[in-house]
KOLZAMAR-920866 format. One record per atom (N, C-alpha, C): residue in three letters; x, y, z. Coordinates in steps of 0.05 Angstrom, whole numbers, padded with zeros to 5 digits, always signed. Layout:
ALAXYZ;...
This chain:
UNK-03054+02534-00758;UNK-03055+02515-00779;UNK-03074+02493-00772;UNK-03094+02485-00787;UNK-03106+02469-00784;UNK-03104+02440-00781;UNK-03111+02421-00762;UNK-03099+02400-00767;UNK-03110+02385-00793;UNK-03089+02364-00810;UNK-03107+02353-00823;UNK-03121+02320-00818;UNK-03130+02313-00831;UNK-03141+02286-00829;UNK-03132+02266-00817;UNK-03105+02261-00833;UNK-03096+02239-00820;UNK-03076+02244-00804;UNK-03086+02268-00786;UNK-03074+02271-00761;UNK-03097+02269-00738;UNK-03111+02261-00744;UNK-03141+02258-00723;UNK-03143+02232-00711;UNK-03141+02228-00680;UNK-03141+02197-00679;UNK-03175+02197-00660;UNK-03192+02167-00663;UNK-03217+02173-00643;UNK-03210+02165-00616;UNK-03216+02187-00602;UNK-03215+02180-00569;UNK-03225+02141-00556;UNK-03217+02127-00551;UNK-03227+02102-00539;UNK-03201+02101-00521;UNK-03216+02097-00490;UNK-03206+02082-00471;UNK-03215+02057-00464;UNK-03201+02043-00466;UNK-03212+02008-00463;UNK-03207+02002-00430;UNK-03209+01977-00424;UNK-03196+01968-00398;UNK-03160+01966-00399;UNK-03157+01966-00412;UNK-03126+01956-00408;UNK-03116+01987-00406;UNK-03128+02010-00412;UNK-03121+02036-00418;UNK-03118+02043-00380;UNK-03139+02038-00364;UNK-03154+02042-00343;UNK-03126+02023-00327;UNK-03133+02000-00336;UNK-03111+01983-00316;UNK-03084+02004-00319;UNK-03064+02009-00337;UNK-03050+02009-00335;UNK-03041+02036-00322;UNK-03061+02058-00327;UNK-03060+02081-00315;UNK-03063+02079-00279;UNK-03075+02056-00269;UNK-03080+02049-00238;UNK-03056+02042-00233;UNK-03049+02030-00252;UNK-03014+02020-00232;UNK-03005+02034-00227;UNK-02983+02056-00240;UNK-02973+02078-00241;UNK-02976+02089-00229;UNK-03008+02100-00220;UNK-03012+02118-00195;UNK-03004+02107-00173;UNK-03006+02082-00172;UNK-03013+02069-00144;UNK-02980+02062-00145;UNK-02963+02062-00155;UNK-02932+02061-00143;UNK-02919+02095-00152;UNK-02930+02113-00159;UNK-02924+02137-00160;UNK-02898+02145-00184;UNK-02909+02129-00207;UNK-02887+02130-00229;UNK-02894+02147-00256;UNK-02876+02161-00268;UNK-02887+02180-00286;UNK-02877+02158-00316;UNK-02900+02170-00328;UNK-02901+02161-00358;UNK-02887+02182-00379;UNK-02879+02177-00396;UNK-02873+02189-00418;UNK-02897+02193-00436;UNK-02914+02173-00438;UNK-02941+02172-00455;UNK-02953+02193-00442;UNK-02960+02199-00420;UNK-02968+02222-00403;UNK-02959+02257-00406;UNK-02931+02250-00393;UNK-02914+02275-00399;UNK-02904+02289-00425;UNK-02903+02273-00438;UNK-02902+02290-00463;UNK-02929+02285-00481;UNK-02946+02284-00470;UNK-02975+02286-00488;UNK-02971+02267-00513;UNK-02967+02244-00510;UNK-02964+02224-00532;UNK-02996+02222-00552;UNK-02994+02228-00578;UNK-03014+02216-00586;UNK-03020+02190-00599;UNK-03005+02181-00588;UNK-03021+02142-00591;UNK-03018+02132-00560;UNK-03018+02147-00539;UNK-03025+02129-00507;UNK-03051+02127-00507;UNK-03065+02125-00518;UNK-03092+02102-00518;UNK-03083+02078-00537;UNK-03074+02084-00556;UNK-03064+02048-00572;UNK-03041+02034-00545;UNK-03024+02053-00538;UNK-02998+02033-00528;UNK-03015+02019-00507;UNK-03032+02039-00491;UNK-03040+02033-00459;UNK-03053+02009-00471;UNK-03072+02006-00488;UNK-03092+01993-00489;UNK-03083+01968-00501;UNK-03063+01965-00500;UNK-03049+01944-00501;UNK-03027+01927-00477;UNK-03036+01942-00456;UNK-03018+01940-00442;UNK-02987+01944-00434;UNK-02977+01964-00453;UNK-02956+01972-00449;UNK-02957+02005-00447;UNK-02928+02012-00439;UNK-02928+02034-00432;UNK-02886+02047-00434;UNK-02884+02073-00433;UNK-02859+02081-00435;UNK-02855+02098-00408;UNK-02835+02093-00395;UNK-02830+02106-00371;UNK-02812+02122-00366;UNK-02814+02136-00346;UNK-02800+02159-00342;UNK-02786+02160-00325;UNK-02759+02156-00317;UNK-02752+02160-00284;UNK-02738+02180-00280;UNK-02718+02186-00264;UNK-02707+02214-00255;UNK-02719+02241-00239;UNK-02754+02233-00246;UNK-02762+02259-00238;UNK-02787+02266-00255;UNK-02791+02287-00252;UNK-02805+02302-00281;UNK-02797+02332-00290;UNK-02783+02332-00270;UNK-02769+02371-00275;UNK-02743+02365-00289;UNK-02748+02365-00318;UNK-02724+02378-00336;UNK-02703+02398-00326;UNK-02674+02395-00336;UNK-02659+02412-00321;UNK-02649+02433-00352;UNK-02671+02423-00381;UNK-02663+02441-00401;UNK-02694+02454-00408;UNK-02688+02475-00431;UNK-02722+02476-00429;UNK-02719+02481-00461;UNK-02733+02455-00479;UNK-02729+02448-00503;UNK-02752+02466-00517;UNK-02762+02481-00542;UNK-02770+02493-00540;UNK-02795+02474-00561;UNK-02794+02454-00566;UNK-02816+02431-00577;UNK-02823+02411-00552;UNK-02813+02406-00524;UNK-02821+02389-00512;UNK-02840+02408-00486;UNK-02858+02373-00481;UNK-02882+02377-00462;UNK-02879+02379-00434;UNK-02852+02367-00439;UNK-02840+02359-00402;UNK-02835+02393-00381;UNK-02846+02381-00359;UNK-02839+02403-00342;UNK-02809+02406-00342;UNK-02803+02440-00340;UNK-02771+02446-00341;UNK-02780+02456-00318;UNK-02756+02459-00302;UNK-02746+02474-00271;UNK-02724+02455-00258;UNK-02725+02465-00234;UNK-02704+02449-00214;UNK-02710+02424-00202;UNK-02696+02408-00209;UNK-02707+02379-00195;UNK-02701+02370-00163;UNK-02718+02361-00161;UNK-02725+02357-00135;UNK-02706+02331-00115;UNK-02682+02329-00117;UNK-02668+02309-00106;UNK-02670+02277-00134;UNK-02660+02261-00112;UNK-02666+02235-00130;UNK-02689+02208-00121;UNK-02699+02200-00127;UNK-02714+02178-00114;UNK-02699+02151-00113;UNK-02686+02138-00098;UNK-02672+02112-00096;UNK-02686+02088-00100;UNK-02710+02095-00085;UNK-02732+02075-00086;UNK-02741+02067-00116;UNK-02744+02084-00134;UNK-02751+02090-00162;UNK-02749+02056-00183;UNK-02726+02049-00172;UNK-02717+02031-00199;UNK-02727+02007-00194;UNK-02734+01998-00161;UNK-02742+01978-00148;UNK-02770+01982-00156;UNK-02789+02003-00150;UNK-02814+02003-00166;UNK-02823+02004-00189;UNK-02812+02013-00200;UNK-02809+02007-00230;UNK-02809+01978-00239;UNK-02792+01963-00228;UNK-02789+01944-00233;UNK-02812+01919-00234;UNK-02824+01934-00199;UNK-02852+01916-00195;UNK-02882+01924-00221;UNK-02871+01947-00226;UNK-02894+01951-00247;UNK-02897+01936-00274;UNK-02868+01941-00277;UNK-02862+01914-00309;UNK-02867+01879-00306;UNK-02866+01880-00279;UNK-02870+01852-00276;UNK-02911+01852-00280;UNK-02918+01863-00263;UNK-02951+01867-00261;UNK-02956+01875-00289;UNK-02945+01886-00311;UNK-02958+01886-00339;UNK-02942+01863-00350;UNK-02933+01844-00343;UNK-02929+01833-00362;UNK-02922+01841-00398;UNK-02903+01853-00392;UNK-02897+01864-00422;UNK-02872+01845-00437;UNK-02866+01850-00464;UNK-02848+01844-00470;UNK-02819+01852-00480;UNK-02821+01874-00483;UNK-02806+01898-00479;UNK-02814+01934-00460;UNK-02799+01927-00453;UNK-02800+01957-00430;UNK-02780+01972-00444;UNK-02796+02002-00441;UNK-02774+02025-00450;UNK-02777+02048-00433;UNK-02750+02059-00427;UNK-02747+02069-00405;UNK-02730+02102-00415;UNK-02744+02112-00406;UNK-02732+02141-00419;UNK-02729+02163-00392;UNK-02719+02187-00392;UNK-02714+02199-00371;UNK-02720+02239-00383;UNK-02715+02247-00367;UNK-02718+02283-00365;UNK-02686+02279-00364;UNK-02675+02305-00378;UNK-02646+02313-00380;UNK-02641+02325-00346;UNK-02616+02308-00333;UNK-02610+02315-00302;UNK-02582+02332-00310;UNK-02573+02345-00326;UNK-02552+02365-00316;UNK-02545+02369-00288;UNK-02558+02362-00267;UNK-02545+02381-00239;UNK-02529+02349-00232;UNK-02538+02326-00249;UNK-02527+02296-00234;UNK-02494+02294-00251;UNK-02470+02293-00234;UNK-02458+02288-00240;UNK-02450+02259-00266;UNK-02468+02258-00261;UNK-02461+02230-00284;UNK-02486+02230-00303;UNK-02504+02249-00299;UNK-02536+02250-00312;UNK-02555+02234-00318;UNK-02550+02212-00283;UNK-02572+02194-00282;UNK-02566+02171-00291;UNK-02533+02165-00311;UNK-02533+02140-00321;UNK-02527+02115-00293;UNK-02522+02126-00262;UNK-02526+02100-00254;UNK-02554+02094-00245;UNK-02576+02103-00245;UNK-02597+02097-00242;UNK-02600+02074-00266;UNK-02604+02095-00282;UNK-02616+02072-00309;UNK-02598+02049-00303;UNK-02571+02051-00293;UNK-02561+02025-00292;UNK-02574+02003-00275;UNK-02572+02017-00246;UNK-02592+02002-00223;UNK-02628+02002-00232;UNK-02641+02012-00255;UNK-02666+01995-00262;UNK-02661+01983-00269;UNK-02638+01974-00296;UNK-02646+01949-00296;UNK-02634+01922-00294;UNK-02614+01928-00269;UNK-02616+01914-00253;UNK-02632+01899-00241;UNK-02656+01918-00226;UNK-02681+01907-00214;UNK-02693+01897-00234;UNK-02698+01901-00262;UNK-02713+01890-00279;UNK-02700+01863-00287;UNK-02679+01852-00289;UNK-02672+01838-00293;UNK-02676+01810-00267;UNK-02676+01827-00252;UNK-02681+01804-00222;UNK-02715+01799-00223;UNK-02729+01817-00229;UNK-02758+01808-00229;UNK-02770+01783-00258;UNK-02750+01790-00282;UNK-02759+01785-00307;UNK-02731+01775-00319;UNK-02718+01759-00327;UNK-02695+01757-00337;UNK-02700+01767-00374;UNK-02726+01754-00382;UNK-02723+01746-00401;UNK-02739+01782-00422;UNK-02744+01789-00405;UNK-02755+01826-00413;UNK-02729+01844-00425;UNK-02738+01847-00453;UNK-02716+01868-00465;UNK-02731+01894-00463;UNK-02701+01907-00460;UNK-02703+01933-00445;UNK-02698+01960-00466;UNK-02706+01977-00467;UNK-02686+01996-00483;UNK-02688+02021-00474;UNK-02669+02023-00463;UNK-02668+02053-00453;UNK-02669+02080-00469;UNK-02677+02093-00468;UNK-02679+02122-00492;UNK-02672+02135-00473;UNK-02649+02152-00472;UNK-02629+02165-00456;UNK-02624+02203-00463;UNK-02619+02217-00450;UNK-02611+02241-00454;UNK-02581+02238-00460;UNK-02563+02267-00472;UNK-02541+02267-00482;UNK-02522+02259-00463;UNK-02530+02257-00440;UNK-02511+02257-00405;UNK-02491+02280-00417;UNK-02481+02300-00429;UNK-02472+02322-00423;UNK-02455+02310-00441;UNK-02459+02297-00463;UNK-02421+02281-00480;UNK-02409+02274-00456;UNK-02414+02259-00442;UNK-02398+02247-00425;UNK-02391+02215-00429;UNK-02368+02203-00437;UNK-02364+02176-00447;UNK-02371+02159-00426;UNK-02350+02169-00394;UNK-02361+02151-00378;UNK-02386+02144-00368;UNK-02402+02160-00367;UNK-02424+02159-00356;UNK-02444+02143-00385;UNK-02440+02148-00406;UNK-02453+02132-00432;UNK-02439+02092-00420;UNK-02413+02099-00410;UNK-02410+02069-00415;UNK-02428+02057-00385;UNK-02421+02075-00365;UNK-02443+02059-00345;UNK-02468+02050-00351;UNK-02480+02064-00377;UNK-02510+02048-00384;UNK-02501+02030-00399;UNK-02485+02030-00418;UNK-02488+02008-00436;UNK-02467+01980-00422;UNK-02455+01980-00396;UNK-02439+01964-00383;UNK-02471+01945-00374;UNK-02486+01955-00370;UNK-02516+01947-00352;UNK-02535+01929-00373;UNK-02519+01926-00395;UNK-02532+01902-00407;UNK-02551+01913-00424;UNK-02564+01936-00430;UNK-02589+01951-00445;UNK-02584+01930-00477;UNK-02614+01926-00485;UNK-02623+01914-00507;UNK-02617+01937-00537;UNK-02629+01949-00523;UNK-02636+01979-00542;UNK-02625+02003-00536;UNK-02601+02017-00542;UNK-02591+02040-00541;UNK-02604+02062-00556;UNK-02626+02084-00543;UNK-02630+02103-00570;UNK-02621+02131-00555;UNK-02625+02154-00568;UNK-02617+02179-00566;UNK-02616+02191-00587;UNK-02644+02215-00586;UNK-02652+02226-00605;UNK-02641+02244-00608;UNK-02636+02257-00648;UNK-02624+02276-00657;UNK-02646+02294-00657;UNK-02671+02295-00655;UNK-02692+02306-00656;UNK-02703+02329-00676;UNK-02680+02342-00694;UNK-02679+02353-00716;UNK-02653+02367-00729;UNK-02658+02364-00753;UNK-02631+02370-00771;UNK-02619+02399-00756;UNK-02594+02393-00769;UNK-02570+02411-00760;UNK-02571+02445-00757;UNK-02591+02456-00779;UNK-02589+02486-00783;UNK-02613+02496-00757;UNK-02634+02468-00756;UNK-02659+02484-00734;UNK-02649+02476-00701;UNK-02620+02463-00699;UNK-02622+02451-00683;UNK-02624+02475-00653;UNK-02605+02500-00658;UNK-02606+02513-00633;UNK-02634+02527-00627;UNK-02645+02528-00651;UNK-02674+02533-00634;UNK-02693+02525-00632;UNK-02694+02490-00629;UNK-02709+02471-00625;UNK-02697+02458-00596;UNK-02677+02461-00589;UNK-02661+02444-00576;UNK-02633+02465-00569;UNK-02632+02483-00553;UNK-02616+02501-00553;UNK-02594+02489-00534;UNK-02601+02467-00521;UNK-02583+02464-00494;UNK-02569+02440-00507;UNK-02572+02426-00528;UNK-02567+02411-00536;UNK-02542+02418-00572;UNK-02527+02391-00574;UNK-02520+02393-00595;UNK-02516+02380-00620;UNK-02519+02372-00634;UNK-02518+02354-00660;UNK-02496+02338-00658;UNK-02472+02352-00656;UNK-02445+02339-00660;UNK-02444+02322-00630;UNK-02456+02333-00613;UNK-02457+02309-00583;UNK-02473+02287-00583;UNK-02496+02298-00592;UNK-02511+02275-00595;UNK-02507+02255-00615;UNK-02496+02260-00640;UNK-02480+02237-00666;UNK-02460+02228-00641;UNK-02440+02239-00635;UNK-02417+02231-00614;UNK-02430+02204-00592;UNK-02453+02207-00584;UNK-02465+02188-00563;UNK-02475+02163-00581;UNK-02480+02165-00607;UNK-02493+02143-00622;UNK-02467+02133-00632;UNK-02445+02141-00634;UNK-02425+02138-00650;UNK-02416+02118-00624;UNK-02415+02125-00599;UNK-02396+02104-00580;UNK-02406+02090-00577;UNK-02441+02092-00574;UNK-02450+02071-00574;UNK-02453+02048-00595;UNK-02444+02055-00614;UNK-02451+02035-00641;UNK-02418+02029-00640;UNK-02401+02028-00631;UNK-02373+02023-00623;UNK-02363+02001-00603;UNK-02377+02012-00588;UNK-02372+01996-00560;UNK-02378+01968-00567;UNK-02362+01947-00547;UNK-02351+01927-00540;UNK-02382+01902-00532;UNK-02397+01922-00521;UNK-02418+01905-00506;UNK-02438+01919-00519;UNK-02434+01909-00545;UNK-02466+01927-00567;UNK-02485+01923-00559;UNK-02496+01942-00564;UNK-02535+01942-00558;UNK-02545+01951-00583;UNK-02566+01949-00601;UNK-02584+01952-00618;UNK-02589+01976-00609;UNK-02569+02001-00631;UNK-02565+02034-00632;UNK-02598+02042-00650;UNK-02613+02063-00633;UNK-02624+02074-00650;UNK-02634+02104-00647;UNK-02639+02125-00661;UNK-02645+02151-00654;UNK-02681+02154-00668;UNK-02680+02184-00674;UNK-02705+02193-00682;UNK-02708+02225-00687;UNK-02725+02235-00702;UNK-02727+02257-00709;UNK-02756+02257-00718;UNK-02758+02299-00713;UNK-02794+02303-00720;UNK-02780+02314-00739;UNK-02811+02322-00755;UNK-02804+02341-00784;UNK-02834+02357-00777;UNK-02834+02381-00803;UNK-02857+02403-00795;UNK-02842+02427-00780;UNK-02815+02420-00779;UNK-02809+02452-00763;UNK-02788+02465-00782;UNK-02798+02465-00806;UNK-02778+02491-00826;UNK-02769+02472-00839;UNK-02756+02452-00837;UNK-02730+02436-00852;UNK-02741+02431-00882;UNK-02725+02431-00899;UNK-02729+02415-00921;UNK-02721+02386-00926;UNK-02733+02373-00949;UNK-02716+02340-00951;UNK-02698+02331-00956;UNK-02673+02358-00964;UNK-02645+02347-00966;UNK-02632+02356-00946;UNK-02643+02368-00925;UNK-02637+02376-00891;UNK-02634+02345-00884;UNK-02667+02335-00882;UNK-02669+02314-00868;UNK-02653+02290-00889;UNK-02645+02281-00911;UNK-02634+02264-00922;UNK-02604+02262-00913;UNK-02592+02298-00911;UNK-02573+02297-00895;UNK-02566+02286-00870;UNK-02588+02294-00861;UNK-02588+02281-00824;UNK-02586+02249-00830;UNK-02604+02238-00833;UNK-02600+02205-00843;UNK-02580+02198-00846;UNK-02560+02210-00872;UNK-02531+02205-00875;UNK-02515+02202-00845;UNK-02515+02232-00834;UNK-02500+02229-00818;UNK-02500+02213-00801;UNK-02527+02207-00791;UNK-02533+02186-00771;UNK-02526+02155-00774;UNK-02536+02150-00800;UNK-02516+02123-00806;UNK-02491+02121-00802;UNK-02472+02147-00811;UNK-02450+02144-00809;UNK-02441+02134-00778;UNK-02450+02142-00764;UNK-02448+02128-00731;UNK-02450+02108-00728;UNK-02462+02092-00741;UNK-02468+02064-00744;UNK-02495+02047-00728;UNK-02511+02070-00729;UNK-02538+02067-00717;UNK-02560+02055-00739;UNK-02568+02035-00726;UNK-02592+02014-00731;UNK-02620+02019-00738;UNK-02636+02034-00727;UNK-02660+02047-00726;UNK-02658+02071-00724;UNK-02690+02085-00746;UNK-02690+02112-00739;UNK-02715+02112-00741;UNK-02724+02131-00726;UNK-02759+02130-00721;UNK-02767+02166-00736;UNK-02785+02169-00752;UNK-02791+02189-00763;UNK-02813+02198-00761;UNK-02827+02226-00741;UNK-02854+02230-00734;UNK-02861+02268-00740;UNK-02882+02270-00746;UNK-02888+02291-00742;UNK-02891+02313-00716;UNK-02875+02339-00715;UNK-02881+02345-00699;UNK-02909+02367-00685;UNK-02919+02357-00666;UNK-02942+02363-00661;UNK-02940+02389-00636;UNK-02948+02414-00640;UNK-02939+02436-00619;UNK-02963+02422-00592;UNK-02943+02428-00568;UNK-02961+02420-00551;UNK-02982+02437-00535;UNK-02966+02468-00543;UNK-02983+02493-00526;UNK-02974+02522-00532;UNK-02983+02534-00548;UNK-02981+02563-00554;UNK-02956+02578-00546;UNK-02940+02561-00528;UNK-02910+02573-00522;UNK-02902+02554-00528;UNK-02908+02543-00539;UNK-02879+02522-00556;UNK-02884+02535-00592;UNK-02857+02522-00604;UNK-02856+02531-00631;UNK-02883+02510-00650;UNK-02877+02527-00668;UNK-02911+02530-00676;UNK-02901+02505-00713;UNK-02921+02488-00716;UNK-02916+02470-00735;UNK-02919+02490-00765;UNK-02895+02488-00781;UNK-02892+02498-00803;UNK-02904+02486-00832;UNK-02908+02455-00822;UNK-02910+02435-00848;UNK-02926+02418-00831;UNK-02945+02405-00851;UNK-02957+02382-00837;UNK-02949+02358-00861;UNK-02933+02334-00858;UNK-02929+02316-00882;UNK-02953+02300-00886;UNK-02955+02289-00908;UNK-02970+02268-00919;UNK-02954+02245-00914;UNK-02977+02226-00907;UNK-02972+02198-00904;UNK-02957+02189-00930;UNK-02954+02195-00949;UNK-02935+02190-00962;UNK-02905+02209-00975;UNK-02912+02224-00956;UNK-02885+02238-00951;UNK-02863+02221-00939;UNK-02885+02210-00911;UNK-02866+02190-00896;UNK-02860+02167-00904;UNK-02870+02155-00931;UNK-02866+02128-00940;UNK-02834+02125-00945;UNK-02835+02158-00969;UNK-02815+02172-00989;UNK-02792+02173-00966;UNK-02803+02179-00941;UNK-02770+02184-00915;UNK-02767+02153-00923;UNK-02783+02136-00904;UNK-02771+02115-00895;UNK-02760+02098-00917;UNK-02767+02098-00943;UNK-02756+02084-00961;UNK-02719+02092-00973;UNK-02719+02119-00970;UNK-02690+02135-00983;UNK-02678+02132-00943;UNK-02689+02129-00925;UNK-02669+02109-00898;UNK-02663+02080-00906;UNK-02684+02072-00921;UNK-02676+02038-00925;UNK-02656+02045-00943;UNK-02654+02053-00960;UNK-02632+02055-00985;UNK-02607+02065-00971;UNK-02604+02078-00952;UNK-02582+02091-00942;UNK-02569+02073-00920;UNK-02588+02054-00910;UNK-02568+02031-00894;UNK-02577+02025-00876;UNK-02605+02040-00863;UNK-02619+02036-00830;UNK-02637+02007-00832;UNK-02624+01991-00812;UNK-02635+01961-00815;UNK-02669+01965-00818;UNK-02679+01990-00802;UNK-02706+01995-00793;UNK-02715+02018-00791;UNK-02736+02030-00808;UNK-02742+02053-00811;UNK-02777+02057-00804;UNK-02778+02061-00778;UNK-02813+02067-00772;UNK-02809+02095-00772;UNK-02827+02098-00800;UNK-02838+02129-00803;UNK-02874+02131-00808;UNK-02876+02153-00799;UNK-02908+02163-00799;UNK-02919+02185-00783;UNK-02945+02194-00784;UNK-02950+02225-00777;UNK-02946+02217-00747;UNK-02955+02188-00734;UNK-02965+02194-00712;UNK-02938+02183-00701;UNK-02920+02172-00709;UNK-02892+02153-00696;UNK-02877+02170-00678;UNK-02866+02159-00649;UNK-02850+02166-00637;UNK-02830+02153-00633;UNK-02818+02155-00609;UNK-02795+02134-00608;UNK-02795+02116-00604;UNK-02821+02104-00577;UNK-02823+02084-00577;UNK-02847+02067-00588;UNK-02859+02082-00593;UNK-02882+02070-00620;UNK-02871+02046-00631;UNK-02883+02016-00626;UNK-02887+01999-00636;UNK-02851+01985-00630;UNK-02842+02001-00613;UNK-02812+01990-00601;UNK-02800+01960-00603;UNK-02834+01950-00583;UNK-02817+01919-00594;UNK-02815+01906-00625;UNK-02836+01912-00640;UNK-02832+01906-00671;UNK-02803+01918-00677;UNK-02797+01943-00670;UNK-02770+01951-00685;UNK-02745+01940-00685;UNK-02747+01919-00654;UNK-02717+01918-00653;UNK-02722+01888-00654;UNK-02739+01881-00659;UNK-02745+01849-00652;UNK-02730+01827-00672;UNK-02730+01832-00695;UNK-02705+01820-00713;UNK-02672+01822-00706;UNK-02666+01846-00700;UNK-02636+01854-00702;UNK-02632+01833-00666;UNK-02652+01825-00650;UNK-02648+01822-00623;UNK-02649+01796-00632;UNK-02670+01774-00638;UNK-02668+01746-00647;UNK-02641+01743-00655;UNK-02623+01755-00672;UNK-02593+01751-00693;UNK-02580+01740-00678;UNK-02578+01759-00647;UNK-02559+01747-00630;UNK-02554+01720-00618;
């Protein structure tokens, strides 16, 4: 399928693209803008920001739309959260978002790491909001509350597509776990600014996805981010639909009507696309 128009972005690497890619190497940290072939890491980089990865880069699921290496992971890095930390301080950012590869073999699935970054992030930067974008940790409550005990700004965890495509978009995964993880989190005691996300283009229709919306509010989740999905390589599943920029207007407007404080939709939107704009009102309230 051919791509269309306003799915074309022009290649420019600026300096800030250059800077931010030197850091990274030079403390040995993986990107999300990187690893899953983001198409706006020339806007984020070139702005100085960036989305990070920790845990690894070997997935312990193998999703059949994502870019990330799947296999066996290679131990844990301890060092990880402490460097990390030095890198957010050297970009000077104002929100950091911090995302991970699914750790199934970790008893707790990595939630005390994310706890101990940002920790360190907090000792380098007090005043840096954070938002973690998290894997399902296996429906595990405790291990959900060790991240959200750690103070996170931004709770997200993507549904990544409606309910009928979900086992073969996401086979290791499940709808009713992942609503379950937005649901405790939009519950819990020490709230964080709940938000998820979903692609479209892989079969669904609009009262699939209007459904999904529903349900997701029902959890009591804040933000939902709405993007096209883009195949990354001839063994991944193959794009069925390509939307119109005003396809996505038509999403995000019937999410405003349904109750989501904040609805960033568009061909090129991900999760953390334009992150700090999204949560930056519901975070001032407090």
């Amino acid at each position: 399928m051919r791509l269309p128009r306003w799915m074309k972005t022009t290649a420019h690497f600026g300096p800030e693209y250059a800077r931010v890619k030197s850091i990274l190497a030079e403390h040995s940290l993986h990107s999300v803008c990187q690893e899953a072939a983001c198409p706006n890491i020339r806007e984020c980089w070139d702005e100085g920001t960036a989305t990070f990865m920790i845990l690894g880069k070997y997935c312990t699921r193998n999703c059949n739309f994502c870019d990330v290496l799947s296999g066996e992971p290679r131990g844990l890095d301890e060092d990880e959260p402490a460097r990390l930390a030095t890198v957010v301080s050297e970009l000077k950012v104002k929100q950091v978002v911090i995302t991970s590869i699914t750790r199934d073999d970790l008893p707790d699935g990595g939630a005390s790491i994310f706890a101990r970054t940002i920790e360190f992030l907090r000792r380098q930067d007090n005043n840096v909001r954070v938002e973690f974008l998290i894997p399902d940790l296996a429906g595990k409550y405790q291990s959900l509350k060790t991240v959200l005990d750690s103070g996170v700004d931004v709770l997200a965890h993507n549904v990544e597509t409606v309910g009928r495509l979900h086992k073969r978009v996401r086979s290791a995964a499940k709808l009713d776990r992942s609503l379950q993880v937005l649901r405790w989190a939009s519950d819990y005691s020490l709230r964080p600014v709940v938000k998820t996300g979903f692609m479209v283009g892989l079969g669904e229709t609009v009262d699939e996805l209007v459904e999904l919306m529903h349900q997701v509010r029902a959890t009591g989740t804040d933000i939902v981010t709405i993007g096209q999905y883009l195949r990354p390589s001839p063994a991944h599943l193959r794009v069925e639909r390509y939307y119109h920029p005003d396809e996505f207007d038509q999403l995000a407007q019937i999410g405003r009507e349904i109750g989501f404080t904040h609805v960033e939709a568009g061909p090129l939107v991900r999760s953390s696309y334009r992150a700090f704009n999204q949560s930056k009102g519901l975070l001032e309230l407090r």
